[in-house]
C-alpha positions in Angstrom: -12.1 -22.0 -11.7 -11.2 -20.1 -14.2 -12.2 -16.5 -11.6 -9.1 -18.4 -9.6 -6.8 -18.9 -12.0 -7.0 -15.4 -13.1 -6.6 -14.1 -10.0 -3.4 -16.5 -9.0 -2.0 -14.7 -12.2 -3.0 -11.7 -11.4 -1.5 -11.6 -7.7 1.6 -13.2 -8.4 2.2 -10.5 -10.6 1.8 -7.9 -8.2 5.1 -6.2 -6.8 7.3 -7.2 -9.7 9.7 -4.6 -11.1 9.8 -3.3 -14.4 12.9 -5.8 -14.9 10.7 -8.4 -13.7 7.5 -7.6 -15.5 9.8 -8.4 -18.8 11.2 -11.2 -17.7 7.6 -12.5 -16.6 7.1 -12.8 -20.7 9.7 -14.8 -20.9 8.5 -17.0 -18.5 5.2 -17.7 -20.1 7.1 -18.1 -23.2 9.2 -20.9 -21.6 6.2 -22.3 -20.1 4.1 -22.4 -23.1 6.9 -24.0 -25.5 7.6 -26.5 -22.8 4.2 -27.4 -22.2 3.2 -27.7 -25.5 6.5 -28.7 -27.4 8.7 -30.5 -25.1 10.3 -33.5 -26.2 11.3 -34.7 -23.1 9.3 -37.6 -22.3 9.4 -38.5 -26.0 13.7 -38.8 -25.1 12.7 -40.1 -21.6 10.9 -42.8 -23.2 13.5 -44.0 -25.5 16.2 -43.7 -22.7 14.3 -45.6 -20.2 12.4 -48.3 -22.4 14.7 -48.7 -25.0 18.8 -47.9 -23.6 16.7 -49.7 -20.4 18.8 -49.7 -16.9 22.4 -48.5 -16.9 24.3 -49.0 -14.5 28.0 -47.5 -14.5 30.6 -49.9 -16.1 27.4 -51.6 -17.8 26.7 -52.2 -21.8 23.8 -50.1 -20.7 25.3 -47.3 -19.8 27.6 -47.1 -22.4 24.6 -47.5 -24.6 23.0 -44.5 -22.7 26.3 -42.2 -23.1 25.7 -42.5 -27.1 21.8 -41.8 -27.0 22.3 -38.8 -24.7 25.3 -37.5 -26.8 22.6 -37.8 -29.9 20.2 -36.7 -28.0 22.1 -33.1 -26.8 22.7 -32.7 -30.5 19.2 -33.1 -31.8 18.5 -30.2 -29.0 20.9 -28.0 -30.6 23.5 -27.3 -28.6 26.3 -25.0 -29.8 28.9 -27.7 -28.2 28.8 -31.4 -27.5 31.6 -33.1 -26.0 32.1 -36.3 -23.3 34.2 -36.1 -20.7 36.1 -39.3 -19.4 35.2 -40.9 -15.9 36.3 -44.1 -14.4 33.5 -45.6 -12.7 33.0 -48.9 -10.5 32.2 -51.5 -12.1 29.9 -54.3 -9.7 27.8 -56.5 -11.3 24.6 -58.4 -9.8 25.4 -61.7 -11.6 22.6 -64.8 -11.4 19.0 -64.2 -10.0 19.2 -63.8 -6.1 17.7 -66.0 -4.2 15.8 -66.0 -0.5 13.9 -67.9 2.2 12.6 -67.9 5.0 12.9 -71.7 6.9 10.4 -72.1 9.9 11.6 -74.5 12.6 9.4 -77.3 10.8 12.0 -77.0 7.8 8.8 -75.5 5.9 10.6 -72.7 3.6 8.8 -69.6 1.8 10.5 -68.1 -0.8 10.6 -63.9 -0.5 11.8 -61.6 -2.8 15.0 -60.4 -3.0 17.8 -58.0 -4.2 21.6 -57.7 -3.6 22.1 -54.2 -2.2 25.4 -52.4 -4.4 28.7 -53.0 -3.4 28.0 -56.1 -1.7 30.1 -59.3 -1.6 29.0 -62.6 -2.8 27.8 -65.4 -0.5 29.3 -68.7 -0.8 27.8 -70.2 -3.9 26.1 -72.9 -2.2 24.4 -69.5 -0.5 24.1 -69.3 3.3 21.5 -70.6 5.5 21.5 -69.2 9.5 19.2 -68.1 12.1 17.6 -64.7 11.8 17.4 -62.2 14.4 15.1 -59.1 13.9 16.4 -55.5 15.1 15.0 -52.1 14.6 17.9 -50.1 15.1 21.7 -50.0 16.0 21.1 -49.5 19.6 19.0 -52.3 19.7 22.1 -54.1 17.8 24.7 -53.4 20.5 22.3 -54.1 23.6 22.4 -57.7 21.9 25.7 -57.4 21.5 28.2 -60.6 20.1 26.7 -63.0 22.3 23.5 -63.2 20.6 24.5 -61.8 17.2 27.7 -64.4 16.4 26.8 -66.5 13.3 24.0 -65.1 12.6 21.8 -63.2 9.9 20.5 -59.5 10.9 17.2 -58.1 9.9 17.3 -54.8 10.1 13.5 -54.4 10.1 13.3 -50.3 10.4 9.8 -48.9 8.4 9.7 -45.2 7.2 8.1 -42.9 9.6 5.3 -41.7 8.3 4.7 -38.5 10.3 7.2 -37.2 7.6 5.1 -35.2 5.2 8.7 -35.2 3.2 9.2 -38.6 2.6 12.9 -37.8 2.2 13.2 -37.2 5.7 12.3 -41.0 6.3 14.8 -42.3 3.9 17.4 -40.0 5.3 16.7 -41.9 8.5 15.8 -45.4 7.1 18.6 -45.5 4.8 21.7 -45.9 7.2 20.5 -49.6 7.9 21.1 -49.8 4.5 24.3 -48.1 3.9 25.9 -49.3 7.3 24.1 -52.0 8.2 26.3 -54.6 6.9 29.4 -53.8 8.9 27.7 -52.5 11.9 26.5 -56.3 12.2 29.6 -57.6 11.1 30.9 -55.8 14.2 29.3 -58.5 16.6 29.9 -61.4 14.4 26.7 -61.6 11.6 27.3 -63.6 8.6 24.9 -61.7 6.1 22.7 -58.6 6.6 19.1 -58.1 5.0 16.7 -55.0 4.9 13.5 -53.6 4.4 13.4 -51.7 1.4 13.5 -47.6 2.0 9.8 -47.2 0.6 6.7 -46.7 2.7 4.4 -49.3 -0.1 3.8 -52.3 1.3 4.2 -54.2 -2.3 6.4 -57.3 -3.6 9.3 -55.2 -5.0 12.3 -55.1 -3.2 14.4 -51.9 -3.6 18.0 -52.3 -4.2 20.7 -48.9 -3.4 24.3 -48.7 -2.4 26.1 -49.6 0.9 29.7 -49.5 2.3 31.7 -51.2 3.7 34.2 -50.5 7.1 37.2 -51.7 5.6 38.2 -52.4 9.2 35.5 -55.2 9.7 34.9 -58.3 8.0 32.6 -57.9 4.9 29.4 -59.8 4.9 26.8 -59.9 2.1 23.7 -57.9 2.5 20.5 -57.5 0.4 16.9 -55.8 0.5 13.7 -57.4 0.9 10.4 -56.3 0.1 8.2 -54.9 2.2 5.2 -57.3 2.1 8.5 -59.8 3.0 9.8 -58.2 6.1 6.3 -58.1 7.5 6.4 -61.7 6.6 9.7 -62.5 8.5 8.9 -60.4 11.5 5.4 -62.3 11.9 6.9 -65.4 12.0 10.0 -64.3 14.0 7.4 -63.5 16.8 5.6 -67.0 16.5 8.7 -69.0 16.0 12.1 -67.6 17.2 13.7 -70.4 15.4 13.7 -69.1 11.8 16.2 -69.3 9.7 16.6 -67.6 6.3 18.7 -68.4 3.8 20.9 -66.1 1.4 22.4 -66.9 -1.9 23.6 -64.0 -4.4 26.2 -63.8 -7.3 27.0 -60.3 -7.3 31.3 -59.2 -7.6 33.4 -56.1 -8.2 35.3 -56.2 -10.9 38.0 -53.5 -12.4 37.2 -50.0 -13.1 36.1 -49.2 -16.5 36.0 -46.2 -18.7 32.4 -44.4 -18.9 31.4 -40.8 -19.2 29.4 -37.6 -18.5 27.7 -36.1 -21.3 28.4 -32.2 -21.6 26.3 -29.7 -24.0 26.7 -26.5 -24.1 25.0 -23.1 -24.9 27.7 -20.3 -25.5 26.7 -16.8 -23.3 26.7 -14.0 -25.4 28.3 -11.2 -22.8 30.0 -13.4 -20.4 31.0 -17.0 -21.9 33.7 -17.9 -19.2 30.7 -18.2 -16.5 28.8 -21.5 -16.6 25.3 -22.5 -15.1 25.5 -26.5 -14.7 21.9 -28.1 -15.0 21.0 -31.9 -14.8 20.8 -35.3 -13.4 22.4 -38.5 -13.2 22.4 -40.5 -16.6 23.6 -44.0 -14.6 20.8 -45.9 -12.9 20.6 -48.7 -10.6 19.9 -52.4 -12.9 16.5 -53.4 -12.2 13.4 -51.6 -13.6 14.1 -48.5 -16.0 15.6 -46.0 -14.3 12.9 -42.9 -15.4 12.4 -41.3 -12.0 16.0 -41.8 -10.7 17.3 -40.2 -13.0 16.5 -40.0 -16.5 14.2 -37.7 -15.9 16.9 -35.0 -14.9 18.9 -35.7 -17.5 16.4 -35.5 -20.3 14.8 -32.5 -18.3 18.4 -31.1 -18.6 18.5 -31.7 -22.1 15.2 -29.6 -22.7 16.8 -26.8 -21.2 19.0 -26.5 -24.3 16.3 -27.3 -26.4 14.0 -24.6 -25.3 16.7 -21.7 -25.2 17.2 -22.8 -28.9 13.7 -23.1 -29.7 12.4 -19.5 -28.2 15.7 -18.2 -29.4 17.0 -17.4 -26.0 20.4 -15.7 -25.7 22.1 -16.5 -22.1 24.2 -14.0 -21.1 26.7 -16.8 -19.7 27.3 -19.8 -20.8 24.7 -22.7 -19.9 25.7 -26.5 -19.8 23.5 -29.4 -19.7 25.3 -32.5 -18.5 24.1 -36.1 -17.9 26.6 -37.2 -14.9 27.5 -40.7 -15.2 27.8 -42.8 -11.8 25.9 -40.8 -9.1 24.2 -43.9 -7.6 27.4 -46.1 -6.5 30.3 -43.5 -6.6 29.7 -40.1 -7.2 32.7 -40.5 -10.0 31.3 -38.7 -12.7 30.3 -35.2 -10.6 33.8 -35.1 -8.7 35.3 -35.7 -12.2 33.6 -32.7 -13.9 34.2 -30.5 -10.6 38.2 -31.6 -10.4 38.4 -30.5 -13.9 36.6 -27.3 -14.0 38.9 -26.6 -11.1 42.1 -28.0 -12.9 40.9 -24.9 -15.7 40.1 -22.5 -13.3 36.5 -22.4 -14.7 33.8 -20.1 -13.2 30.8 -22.3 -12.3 28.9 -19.7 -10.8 25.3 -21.9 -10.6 24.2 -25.6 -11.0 20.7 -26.7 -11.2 20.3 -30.5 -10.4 17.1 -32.7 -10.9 17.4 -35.9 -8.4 14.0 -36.5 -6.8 11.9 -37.4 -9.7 9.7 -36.7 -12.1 6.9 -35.3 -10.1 5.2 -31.7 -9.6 7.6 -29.3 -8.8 7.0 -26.7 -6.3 10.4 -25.5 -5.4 13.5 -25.6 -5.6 16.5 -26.1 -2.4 19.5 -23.2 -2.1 22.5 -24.2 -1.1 24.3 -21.0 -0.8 25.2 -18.2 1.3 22.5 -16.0 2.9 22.8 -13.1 0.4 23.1 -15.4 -2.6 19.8 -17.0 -1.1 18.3 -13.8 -0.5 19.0 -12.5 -4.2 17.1 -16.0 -5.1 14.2 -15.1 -3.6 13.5 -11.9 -5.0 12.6 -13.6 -7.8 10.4 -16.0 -6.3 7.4 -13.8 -7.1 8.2 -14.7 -10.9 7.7 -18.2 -10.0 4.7 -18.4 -8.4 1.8 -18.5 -10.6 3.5 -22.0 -11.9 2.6 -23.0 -8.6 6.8 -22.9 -7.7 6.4 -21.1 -4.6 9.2 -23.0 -2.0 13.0 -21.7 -1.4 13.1 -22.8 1.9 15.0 -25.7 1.7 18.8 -25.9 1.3 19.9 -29.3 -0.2 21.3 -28.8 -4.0 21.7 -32.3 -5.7 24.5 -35.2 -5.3 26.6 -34.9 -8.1 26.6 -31.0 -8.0 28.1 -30.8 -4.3 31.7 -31.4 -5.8 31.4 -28.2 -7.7 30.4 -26.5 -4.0 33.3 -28.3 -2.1 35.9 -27.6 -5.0 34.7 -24.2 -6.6 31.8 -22.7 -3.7 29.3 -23.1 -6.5 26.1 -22.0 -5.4 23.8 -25.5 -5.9 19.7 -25.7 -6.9 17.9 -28.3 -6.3 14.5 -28.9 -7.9 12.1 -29.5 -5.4 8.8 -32.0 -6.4 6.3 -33.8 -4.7 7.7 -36.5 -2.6 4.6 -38.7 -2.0 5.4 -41.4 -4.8 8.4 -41.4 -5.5 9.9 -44.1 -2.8 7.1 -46.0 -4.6 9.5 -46.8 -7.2 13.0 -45.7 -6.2 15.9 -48.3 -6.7 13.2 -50.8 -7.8 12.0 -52.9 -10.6 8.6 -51.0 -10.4 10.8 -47.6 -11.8 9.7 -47.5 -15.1 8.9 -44.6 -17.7 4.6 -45.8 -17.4 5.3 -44.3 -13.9 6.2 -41.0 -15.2 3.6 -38.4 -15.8 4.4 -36.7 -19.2 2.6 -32.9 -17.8 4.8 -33.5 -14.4 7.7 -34.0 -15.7 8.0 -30.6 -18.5 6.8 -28.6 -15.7 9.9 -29.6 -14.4 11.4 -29.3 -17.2 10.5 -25.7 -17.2 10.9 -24.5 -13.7 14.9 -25.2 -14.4 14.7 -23.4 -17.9 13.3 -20.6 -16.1 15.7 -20.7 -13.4 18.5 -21.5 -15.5 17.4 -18.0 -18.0 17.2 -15.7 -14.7 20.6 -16.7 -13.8 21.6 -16.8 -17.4 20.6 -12.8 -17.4 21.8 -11.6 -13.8 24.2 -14.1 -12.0 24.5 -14.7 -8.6 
C-alpha cells in the first residue's frame, strides 16, 4: 500500500511546471492543516444539532444567521457583514397526517410530509380515491374522465442504471415540482409522491414545488418509499382505495433574513472576488448537515485555513452562507443583483450543494478556454484523488452571479451514492456526516479557491 501511494504522488507530480511544483507545497500545506486542524465538523455539529433545521423566515434560521456570523469571525476573516434578503416564509404547521383506506374501510396509516409551497387541505383533511400513475403521459392518456375528484399517485422510482444518482432525481423530481398542477389540469383534488431517494426506508422526503398559477392549486405531499410500495400493492389488489390527506401547512408574509458574507482582502487585486459556499437555510425536518451546512461550514474553513497557513490571496476571497436556496433562490439573486448594482468583479464562485461526501471533482460552468485554463491545473489535484472536470453544473445559488455578471461557477463534485439517502428528510442529520469526508472537501475548495486566488480566470 504504501509502494501505491507513493507512486500516485509521485505520478501526479509528473509534468507540472515550475509554477506548479510551488504551488504543489501549498497544496500539501492546505491538505495537511485541513486534515488535521479543521474545525469544520466541530461548527457543523453545532449548526446542525444545536441551531437544528432552518428554514427561511424560521426562528431557526434566524438563529443560524447569528451562529454563522460568529462563526466567520472566530475564522478570522478581515470583514464580516450580513446582507438583507427577503425570503418566503411557509410554514408546515400540525403533524401531517395519511392513510390508506381499503374498500373494507380497513385504514393503514403511512408516513407523510407536506411538500414546500403547498396549500392546506381542508381541516377536516380530504379523503378520495387514489389512482396510481408513473408519468405525465400516463396522466393525459387518463385524461379528466378518470382523473376528476380524485387523488394522484405519482408513483415514479429513481432509475438505477444512473451511476450519478443526480441524474435520477433530475428526472424523478418534476413529479414533484409539477406534479400538483399537472393533475390539477384534469380535475385531482390533492397530489402525493414517492420521495426522490432510491432507499426503500420509512422516511418521507419533503422539497419544494410550484404551482401554475393558471390552474387550481391542490395540496400535495411525499410519502415514503416503503409507503408507495404499500399503496401500489394494494392499488393492484383492490382498485377501490382510497387515501386520505390532512396537512396544516400556509404561506404567510415575507420576512427579513440574510446571507452571511466574510471576507479575505486580496493583496494585489482587492476589487476581484472569488465567492465560495453553500446554502445556510434548510428544509424543517432532520438537521440539515448534508443539504447544506456542510457547504457553508466548508466555506467557512476556507477563511480559516488561508488565515491559519498565513495565505495571501491575490484577490479578494468571500465566504458566504446564502440564505433561502431550497424554496426561492432569494438569498443568491440578492447578493448577485447587488454585486451588479456596484459593478463588482466576481470573477469565480465555488459552491458546495451535494453533500458532505468524498470529493472527486469539481463541475465548470464556463466558457471553453476558461475550462481549458481549469484543467491545466488538474494535475495539481490529483494525488487527493480530485481527478474530474468533466462535468458543467456550478451550484444553485451561484447561477445568478453567471446570468447577471458571466461569473464563471465551480461546483464541488462528491460521491453521489448516499446522499438521496438523507436529502430533504428527517434521516439528514450531522451522525450521517463523515468528519474525514467532509475536510477533504473542505480542502479541495481551499485549494481551488488559492489557485484562483493567485492566477484568475
Amino acid at each position: 500500500m504504501k509502494k501505491i501511494l507513493s507512486l500516485l504522488g509521485f505520478f501526479s507530480c509528473i509534468g507540472l511546471t515550475n509554477a506548479q511544483h510551488s504551488d504543489s507545497v501549498v497544496f500539501s500545506k492546505i491538505y495537511s492543516e485541513i486534515l488535521v486542524n479543521a474545525k469544520a465538523y466541530d461548527w457543523l455539529r453545532t449548526l446542525s444539532y444545536d441551531v437544528g433545521h432552518r428554514l427561511s423566515g424560521s426562528p431557526g434560521a434566524e438563529k443560524a444567521v447569528l451562529f454563522t456570523e460568529k462563526m466567520f469571525r472566530d475564522a478570522g476573516a478581515d470583514t464580516v457583514w450580513l446582507q438583507e434578503v427577503m425570503v418566503p416564509h411557509w410554514v408546515r404547521g400540525e403533524k401531517e397526517e395519511a392513510k390508506i383506506i381499503d374498500s373494507r374501510k380497513n385504514a393503514q396509516a403511512v408516513p407523510v410530509l407536506a411538500l414546500g409551497r403547498s396549500v392546506a387541505t381542508p381541516k377536516e383533511g380530504i379523503t378520495a380515491d387514489v389512482i396510481e400513475v408513473y408519468d405525465f403521459a400516463q396522466l393525459k392518456k387518463l385524461g379528466e374522465e378518470n382523473i376528476k375528484g380524485k387523488i394522484v399517485f405519482f408513483n415514479h422510482p429513481f432509475d438505477e442504471s444512473h451511476v450519478n444518482t443526480f441524474a435520477a432525481y433530475s428526472k424523478a423530481g418534476k413529479y414533484r415540482w409539477a406534479g400538483p398542477s399537472e393533475a390539477a389540469r384534469y380535475g385531482a383534488v390533492a397530489t402525493i409522491c414517492r420521495s426522490m431517494t432510491n432507499v426503500q426506508d420509512d422516511y418521507p422526503h419533503t422539497g419544494a414545488m410550484g404551482y401554475n398559477d393558471s390552474l387550481p392549486k391542490i395540496p400535495c405531499a411525499a410519502i415514503s418509499t416503503n409507503a408507495a410500495n404499500l399503496l401500489s400493492r394494494i392499488l393492484k389488489a383492490d382498485p377501490k382505495v382510497q387515501f386520505y390527506l390532512k396537512m396544516n401547512c400556509q404561506t404567510l408574509d415575507s420576512v427579513k433574513s440574510y446571507n452571511v458574507i466574510a471576507e479575505i482582502t486580496g493583496t494585489e487585486f482587492p476589487e476581484e472576488f472569488i465567492s465560495v459556499g453553500g446554502h445556510l437555510d434548510s428544509w424543517d425536518v432532520g438537521h440539515g448537515a448534508h443539504d447544506d451546512g456542510a457547504g457553508v461550514v466548508q466555506g467557512i474553513e476556507v477563511i480559516r485555513t488561508f488565515k491559519a497557513l498565513k495565505l495571501q490571496p491575490k484577490r479578494s476571497i468571500r465566504a458566504v452562507a446564502w440564505m433561502n436556496e431550497e424554496n426561492g433562490v432569494m438569498g443568491g439573486k440578492v447578493y448577485a443583483e447587488d454585486a451588479l448594482l456596484k459593478k463588482e468583479n466576481h470573477i469565480a464562485a465555488i459552491e458546495s450543494d451535494a453533500g458532505a461526501s468524498s470529493p472527486y471533482g469539481f463541475g465548470l460552468d464556463m466558457s471553453e478556454t476558461q475550462r481549458n485554463k481549469v484543467k491545466e491545473w488538474a494535475p495539481l489535484f490529483t494525488r487527493y484523488l480530485v481527478w474530474n472536470f468533466d462535468f458543467e453544473h456550478g451550484g444553485t445559488d451561484i447561477e445568478p452571479l453567471k446570468k447577471h455578471l458571466g461569473t464563471p461557477l465551480f461546483g464541488l463534485i462528491v460521491d453521489s451514492q448516499r446522499y438521496f439517502d438523507y436529502h430533504h428528510a428527517a434521516s439528514d442529520t450531522v451522525y450521517k456526516i463523515n468528519k474525514r469526508e467532509l475536510h477533504l472537501g473542505a480542502a479541495a475548495m481551499t485549494a481551488m479557491a488559492y489557485l484562483l486566488s493567485q492566477y484568475g480566470l
